[in-house]
N, C-alpha and C positions, 0 to 999 in steps of 0.2 A: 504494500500500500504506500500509498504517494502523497503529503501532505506541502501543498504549495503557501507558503506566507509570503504576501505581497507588503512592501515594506514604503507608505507612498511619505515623502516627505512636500507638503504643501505651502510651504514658507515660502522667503523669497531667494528665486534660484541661484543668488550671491553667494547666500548663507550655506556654503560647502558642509555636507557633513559623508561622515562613515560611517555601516555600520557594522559596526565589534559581535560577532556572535558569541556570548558566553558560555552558557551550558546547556545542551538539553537535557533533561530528564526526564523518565520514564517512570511516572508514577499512577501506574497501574494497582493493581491486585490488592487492591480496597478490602476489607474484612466484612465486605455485603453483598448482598445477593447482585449477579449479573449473569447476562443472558453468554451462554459460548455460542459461537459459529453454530447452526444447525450444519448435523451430517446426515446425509442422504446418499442410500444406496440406490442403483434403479437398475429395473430390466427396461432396456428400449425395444421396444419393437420391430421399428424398423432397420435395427440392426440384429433381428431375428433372435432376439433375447429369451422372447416369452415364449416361451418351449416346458412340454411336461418336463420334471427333475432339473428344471435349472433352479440357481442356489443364489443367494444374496445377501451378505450378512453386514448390519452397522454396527459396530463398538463405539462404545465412548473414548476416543481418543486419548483424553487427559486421563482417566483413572487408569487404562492399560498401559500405561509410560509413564517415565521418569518426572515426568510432570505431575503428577501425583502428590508426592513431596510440595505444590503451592498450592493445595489445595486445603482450605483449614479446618475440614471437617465432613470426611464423606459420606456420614450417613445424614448430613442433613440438604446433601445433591438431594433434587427436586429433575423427574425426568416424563417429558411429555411422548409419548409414541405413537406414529403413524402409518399404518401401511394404506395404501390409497393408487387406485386404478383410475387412469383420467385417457383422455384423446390426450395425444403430445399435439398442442397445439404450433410448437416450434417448430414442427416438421412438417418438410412443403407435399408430402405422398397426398394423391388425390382421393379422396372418399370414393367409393364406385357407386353405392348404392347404401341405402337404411339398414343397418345390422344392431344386433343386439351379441354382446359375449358376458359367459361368466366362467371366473378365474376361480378354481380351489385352492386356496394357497397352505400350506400351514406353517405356524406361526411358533417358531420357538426362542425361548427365551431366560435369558439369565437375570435374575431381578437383583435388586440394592441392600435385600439380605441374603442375598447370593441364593437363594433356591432357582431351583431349574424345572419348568413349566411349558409346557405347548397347546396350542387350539388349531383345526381349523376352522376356515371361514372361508366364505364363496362371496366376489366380492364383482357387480355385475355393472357397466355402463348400457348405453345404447345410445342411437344417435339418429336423427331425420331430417334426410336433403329439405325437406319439403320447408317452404317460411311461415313460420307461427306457431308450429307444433314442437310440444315441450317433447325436451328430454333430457336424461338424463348422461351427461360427459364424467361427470365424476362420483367416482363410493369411496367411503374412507370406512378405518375402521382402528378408533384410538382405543389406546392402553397406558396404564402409566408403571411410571421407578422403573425401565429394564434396563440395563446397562450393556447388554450385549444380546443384541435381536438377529435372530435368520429367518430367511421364510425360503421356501421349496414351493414351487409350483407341483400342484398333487393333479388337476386335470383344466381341462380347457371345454369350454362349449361353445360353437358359434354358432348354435342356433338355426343350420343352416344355410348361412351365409354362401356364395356361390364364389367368394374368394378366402382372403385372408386377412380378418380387418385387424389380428393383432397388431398387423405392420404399423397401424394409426396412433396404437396407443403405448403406453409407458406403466409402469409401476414400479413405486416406491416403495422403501423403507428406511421412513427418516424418524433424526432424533432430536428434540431440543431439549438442553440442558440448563438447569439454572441452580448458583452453587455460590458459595461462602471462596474466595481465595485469599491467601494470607495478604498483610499489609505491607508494602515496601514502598519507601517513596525516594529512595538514594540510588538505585540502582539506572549507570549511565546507559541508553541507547544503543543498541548496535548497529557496527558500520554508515553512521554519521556522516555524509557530506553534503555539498554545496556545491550551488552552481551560478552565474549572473544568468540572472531572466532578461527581461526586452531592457535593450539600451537602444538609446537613441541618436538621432542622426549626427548629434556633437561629441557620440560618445559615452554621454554619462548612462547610468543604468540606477534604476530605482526599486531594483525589484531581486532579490533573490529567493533563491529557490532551494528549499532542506529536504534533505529524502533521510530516511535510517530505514531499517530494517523491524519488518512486525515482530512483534511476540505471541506468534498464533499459539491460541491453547493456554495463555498463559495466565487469560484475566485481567490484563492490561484493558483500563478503557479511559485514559487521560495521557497526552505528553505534553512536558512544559515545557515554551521551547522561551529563553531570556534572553534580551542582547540592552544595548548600552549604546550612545551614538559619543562620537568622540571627535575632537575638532580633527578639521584636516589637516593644523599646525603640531598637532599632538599626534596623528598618523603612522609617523614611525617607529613611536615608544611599541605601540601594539602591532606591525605585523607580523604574520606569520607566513612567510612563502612569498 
C-alpha cells in the first residue's frame, strides 16, 4: 500500500522553505478491537473450478503464524463465516439461456475452542434473461468462531440446463476477523522512502511523496508520519544525500 502526503506551502513564493522529514512511525496494534483483511477462498467457475470433490480451505492467517505472538488475547478473536454461491458478475462469459443450479457442499471446520465439526448444505442461485422477473444471483450461508474452514463440493445439479452454467458462477469461502492486538506505538516502518512528486516548470517541487512497507496481518491501523520545515539558510546543517 501507497500512502501519498502532499506537502503544499501557500505563502509567499520568496519565503524559500525545506522540508526535513523526521520520523515515521508505525503505530498500529492498539489493545482494541479491529477488523483484519477478510480472507476469501473461491472456486471460479469459469476456470472450471466447481467440479464434484474439489476442495477449498480459508485459515486464519495470523493465529496459524508467527504472528500470533501480536495478538493479545485469542480466545476473545471474534470470527464471522461465509460460504456463498453468487453469478461472478466480473466475468464477461455470456448467459445462454434461464438456468437454475444447486451446489452440495460440505462444510468442515475447526472452531476457536479448537473442536472439529462438519455440515452439509445445498446452496442454490438461479437467474432470468427475461426484464423484470426476480431472481435469485446469490445464497449465503453464515457461521460463526471457525478459525480454519474447508468445504468439498459433494454434488452438482443443473436442473437440466442444456449447457454449463457453473462456468457463470463462483463460490466462496471467506473469513472476517475481529480481535484484541497488543499495543506498540515505537516501533519504526519498514523500508521507508521518498521521492519528489510534481515540480514545476522553474524547478521547485512542493510535493513529496512517502511509500514504506505494510504490516499485513499485523493490526496496524495508524502511521504517523512528522516533519519540521527549516530555513533554506539553515539547509545544510540537515542534509542527508
Amino acid at each position: 500500500m501507497i500512502r501519498q502526503f502532499f506537502v503544499m506551502d501557500d505563502r509567499v513564493h520568496n519565503v524559500k522553505r525545506c522540508l526535513l522529514l523526521l520520523v515515521l512511525l508505525l503505530c498500529g496494534r492498539w489493545a482494541m478491537a479491529s477488523t483484519d483483511p477478510i480472507v476469501v477462498t473461491v472456486f471460479k467457475g469459469s476456470n472450471h473450478e466447481i467440479k464434484v470433490d474439489s476442495v477449498r480451505q480459508t485459515i486464519d492467517p495470523v493465529f496459524y503464524s508467527s504472528h500470533i505472538a501480536d495478538i493479545e488475547d485469542t480466545t476473545k478473536d471474534i470470527y464471522r463465516n461465509t460460504i456463498a454461491l453468487l453469478i461472478d458478475e466480473e466475468d464477461s462469459a455470456v448467459i445462454q439461456s434461464d438456468f437454475t443450479v444447486s451446489i452440495r457442499v460440505k462444510i468442515s471446520w475447526v472452531a476457536k475452542d479448537g473442536t472439529i465439526d462438519s455440515v452439509f448444505k445445498t446452496l442454490q442461485v438461479n437467474y432470468k434473461l427475461a426484464d423484470s422477473l426476480k431472481y435469485d444471483a446469490r445464497n449465503y450461508f453464515f457461521f460463526d468462531n471457525a478459525r480454519k474452514v474447508t468445504i468439498q463440493i459433494d454434488s452438482i445439479d443443473l436442473h437440466g440446463a442444456s449447457w454449463d452454467p457453473t462456468t457463470v458462477l463462483k463460490l466462496e469461502n471467506r473469513m472476517e476477523v475481529r480481535r484484541n492486538f497488543l499495543f506498540s506505538c515505537s516501533t519504526t516502518a519498514v523500508n521507508v522512502d521518498k521521492h519528489i512528486g510534481d515540480v514545476s516548470s522553474e524547478g521547485n517541487f512542493d510535493e513529496l511523496v512517502v511509500t514504506w512497507d505494510p504490516q499485513v496481518f499485523k493490526g496496524v491501523t495508524h502511521y504517523d508520519v512528522e516533519w519540521a520545515w527549516v530555513d533554506i539558510n539553515d539547509l545544510d546543517r540537515y542534509k542527508d544525500g
